[in-house]
ZADO-1210 file (C-alpha; in nm, 4 decimals, padded with zeros to 6 digits):
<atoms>
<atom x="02.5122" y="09.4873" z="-13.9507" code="UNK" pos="1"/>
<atom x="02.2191" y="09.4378" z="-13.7509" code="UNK" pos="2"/>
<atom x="02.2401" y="09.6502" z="-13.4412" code="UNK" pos="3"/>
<atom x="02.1531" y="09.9651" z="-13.2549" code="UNK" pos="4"/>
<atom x="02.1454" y="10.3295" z="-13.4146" code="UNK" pos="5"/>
<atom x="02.2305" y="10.6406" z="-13.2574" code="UNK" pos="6"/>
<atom x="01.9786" y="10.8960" z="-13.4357" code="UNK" pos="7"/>
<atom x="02.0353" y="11.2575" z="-13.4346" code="UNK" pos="8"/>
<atom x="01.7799" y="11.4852" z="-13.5855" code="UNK" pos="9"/>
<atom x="01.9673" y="11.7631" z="-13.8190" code="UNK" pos="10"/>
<atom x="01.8072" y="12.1027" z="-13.8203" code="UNK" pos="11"/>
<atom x="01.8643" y="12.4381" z="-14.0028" code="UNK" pos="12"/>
<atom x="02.1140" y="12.6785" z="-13.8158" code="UNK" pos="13"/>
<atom x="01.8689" y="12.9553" z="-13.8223" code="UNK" pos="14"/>
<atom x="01.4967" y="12.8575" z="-13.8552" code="UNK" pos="15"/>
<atom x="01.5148" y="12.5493" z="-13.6508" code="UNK" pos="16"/>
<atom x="01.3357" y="12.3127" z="-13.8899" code="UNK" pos="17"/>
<atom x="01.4482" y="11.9806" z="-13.9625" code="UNK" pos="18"/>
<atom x="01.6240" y="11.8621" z="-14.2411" code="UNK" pos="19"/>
<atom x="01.7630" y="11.4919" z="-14.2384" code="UNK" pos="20"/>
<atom x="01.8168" y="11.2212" z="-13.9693" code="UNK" pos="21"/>
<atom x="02.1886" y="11.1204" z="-13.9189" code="UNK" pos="22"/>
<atom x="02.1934" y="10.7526" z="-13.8068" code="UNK" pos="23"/>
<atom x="02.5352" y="10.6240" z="-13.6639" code="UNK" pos="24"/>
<atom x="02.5475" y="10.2144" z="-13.6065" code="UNK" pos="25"/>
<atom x="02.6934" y="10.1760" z="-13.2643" code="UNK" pos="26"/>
<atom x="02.8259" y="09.8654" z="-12.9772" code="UNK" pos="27"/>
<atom x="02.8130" y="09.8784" z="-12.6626" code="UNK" pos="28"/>
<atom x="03.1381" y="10.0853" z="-12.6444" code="UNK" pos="29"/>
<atom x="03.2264" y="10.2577" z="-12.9901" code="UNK" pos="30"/>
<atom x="03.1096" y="10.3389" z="-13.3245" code="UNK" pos="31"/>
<atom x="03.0248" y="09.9796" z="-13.5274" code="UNK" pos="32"/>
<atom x="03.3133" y="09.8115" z="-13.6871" code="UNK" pos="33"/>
<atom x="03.1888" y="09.8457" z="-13.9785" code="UNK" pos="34"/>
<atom x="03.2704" y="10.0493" z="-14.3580" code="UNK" pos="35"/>
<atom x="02.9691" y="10.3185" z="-14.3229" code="UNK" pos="36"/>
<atom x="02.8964" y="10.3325" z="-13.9191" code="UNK" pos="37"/>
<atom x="02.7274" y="10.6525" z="-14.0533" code="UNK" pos="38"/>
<atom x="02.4847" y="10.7742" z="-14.2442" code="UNK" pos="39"/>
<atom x="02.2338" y="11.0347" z="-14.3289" code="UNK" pos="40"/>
<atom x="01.9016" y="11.0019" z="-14.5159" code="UNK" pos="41"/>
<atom x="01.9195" y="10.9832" z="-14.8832" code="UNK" pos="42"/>
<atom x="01.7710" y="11.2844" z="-15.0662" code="UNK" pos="43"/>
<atom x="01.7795" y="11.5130" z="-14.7912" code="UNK" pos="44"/>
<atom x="01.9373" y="11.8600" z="-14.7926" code="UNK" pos="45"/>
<atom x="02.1754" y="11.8654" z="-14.4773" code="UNK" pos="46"/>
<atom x="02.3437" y="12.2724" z="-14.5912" code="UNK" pos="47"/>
<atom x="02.3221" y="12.4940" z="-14.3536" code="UNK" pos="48"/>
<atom x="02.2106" y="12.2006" z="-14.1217" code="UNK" pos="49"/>
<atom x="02.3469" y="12.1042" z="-13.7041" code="UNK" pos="50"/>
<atom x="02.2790" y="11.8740" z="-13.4550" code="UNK" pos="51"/>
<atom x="02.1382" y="12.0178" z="-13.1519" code="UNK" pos="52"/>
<atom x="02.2428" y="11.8337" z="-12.9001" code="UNK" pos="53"/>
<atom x="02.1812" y="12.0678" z="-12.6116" code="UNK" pos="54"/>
<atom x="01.8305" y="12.2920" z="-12.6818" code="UNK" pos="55"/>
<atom x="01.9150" y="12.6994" z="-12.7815" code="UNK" pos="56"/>
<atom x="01.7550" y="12.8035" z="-12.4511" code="UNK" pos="57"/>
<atom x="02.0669" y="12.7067" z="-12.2906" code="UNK" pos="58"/>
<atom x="02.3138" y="12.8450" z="-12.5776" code="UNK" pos="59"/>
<atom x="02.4071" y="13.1505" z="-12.4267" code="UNK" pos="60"/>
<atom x="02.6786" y="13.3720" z="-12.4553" code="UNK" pos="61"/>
<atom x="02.9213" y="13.0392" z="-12.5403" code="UNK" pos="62"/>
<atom x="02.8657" y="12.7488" z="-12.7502" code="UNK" pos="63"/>
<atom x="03.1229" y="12.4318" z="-12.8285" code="UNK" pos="64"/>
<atom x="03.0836" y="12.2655" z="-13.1701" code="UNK" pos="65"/>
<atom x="03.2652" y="11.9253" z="-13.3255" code="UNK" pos="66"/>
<atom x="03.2248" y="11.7913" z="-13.6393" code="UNK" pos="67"/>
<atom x="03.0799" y="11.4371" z="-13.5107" code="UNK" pos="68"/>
<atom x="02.8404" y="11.3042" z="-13.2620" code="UNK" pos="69"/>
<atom x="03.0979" y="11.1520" z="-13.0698" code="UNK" pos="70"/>
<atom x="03.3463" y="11.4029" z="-13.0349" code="UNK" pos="71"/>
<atom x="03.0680" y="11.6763" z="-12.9648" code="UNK" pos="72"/>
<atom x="02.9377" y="11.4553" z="-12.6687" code="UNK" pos="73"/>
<atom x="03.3026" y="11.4212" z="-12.5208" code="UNK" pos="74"/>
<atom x="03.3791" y="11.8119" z="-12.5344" code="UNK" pos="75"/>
<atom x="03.0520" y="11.8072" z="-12.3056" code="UNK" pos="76"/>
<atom x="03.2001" y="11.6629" z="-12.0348" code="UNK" pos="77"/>
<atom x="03.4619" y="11.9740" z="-12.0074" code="UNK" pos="78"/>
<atom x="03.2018" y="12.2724" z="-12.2086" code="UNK" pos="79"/>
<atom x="02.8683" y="12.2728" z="-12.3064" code="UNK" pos="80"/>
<atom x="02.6329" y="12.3674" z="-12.4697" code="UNK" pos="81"/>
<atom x="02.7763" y="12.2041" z="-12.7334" code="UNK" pos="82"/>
<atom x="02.5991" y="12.1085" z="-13.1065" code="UNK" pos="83"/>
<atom x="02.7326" y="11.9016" z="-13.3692" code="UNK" pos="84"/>
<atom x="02.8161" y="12.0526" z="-13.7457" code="UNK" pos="85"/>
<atom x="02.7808" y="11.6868" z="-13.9170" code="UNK" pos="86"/>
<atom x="03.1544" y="11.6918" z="-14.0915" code="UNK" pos="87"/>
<atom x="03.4131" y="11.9615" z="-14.1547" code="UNK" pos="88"/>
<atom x="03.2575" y="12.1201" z="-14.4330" code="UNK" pos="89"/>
<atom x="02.9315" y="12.2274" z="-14.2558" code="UNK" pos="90"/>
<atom x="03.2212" y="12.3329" z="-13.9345" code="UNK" pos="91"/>
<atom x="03.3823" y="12.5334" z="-14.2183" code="UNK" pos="92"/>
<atom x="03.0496" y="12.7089" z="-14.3133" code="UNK" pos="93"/>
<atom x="02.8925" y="12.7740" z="-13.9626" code="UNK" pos="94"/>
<atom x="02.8093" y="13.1424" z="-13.9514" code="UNK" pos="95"/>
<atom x="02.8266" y="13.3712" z="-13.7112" code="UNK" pos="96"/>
<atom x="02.5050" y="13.3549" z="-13.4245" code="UNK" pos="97"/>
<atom x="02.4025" y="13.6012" z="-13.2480" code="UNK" pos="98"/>
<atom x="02.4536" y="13.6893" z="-12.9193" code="UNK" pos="99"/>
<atom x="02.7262" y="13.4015" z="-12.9004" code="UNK" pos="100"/>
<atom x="03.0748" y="13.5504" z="-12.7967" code="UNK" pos="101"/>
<atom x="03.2449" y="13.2534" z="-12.7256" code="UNK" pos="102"/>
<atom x="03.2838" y="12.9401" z="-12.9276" code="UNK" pos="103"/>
<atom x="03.4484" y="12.6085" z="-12.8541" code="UNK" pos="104"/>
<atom x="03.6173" y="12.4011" z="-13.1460" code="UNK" pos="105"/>
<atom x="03.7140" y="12.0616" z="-13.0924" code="UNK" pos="106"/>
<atom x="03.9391" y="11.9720" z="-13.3923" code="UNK" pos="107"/>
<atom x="03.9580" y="11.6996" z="-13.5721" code="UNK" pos="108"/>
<atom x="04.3798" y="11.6621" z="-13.6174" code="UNK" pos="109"/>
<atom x="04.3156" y="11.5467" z="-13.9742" code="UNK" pos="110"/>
<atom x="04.3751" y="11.8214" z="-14.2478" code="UNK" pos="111"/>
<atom x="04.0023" y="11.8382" z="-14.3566" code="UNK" pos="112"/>
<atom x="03.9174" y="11.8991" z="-13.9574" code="UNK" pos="113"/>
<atom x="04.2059" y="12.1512" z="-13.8815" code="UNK" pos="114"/>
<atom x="04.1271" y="12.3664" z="-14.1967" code="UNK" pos="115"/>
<atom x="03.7575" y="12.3585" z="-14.1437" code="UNK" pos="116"/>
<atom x="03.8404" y="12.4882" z="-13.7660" code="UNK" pos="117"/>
<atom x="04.0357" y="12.7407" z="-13.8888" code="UNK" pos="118"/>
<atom x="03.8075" y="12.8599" z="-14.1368" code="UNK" pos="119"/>
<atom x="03.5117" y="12.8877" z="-13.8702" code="UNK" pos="120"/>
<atom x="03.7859" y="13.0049" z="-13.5909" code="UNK" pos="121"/>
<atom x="03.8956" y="13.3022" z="-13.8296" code="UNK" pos="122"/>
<atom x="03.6018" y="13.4068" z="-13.9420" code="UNK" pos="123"/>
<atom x="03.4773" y="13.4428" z="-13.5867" code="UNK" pos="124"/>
<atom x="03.7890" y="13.6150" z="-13.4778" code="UNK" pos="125"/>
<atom x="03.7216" y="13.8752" z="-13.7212" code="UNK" pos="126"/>
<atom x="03.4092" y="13.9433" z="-13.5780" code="UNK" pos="127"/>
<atom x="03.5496" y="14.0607" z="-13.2481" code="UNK" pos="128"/>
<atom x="03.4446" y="13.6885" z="-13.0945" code="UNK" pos="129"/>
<atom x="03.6745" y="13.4767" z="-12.8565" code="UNK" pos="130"/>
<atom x="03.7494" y="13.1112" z="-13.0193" code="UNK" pos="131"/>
<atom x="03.9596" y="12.8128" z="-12.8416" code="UNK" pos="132"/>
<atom x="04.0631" y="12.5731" z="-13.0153" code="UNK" pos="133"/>
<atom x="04.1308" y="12.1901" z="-12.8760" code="UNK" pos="134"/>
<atom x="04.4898" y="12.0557" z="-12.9342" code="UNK" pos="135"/>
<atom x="04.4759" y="11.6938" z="-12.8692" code="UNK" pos="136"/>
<atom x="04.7483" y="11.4739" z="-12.9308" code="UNK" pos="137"/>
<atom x="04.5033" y="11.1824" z="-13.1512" code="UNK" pos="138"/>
<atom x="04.2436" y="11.2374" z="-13.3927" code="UNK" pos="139"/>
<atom x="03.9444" y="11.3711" z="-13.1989" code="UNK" pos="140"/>
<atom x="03.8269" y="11.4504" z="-12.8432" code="UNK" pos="141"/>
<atom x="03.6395" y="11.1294" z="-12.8053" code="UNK" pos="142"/>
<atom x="03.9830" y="10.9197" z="-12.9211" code="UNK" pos="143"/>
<atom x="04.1669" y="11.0690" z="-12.6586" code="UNK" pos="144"/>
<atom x="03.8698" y="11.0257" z="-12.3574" code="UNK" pos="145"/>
<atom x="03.8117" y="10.6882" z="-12.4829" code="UNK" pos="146"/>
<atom x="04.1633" y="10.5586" z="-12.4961" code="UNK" pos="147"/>
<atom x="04.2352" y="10.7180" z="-12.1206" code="UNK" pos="148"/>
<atom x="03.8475" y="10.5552" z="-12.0251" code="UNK" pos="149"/>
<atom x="03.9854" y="10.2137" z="-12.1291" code="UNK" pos="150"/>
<atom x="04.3121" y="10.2497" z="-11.9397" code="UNK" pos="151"/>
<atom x="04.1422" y="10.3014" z="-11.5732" code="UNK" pos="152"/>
</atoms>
């Protein structure tokens, strides 16, 4: 496939610096139809690792995370800032930030995404934080905004 790249840079929660690229093949509508639409940089630590996609100047008392690219830039039309975790075992992992009372999840309805929310959710819970959870009906956000974009 032969076509353009959506390229996110991944950076460490905490200190900021980068860590990998995450490259994901894309049409003019969707993801590539194709078997690895995504991929990350060979050789390149990606633990403890996010996608930024709104700067930490505006992550203020609330932040909304999502595994993928996608689904992160979909729960910003609704909540924002919102950053991307990569897949559900860096959303299971992401620690607790300070100064953040309020975090977002949108989960992934696959058991992989709903554990890793959970895991994250709980943890943040337990820290006297608020956490809402998204309960959508298909697999992620962006399935359910993209299938309701294509109806209209």
């Amino acid at each position: 496939y032969v076509g353009p790249a959506l390229v996110a840079l991944i950076t460490d929660i905490h200190t900021r610096e980068p860590l990998s690229l995450h490259r994901t093949w894309i049409t003019e509508s969707s993801k590539a139809d194709i078997e690895n639409p995504r991929l990350l940089l060979g050789n390149h630590a990606t633990v403890g690792g996010v996608i930024r996609l709104y700067p930490d100047d505006e992550v203020t008392n609330w932040l909304g995370l999502a595994e993928g690219i996608e689904t992160a830039l979909s729960l910003a039309w609704a909540y924002r800032p919102v950053w991307a975790t990569i897949d559900a075992g860096h959303l299971a992992q992401f620690p607790l930030l300070a100064g953040v009372g309020e975090l977002v999840i949108a989960v992934d309805q696959d058991p992989a995404g709903i554990t890793a929310a959970n895991t994250c959710a709980t943890r943040w819970v337990n820290n006297n934080r608020t956490v809402l959870l998204t309960n959508q009906s298909k697999n992620d956000l962006n399935d359910v905004l993209t299938e309701v974009c294509h109806e209209r």
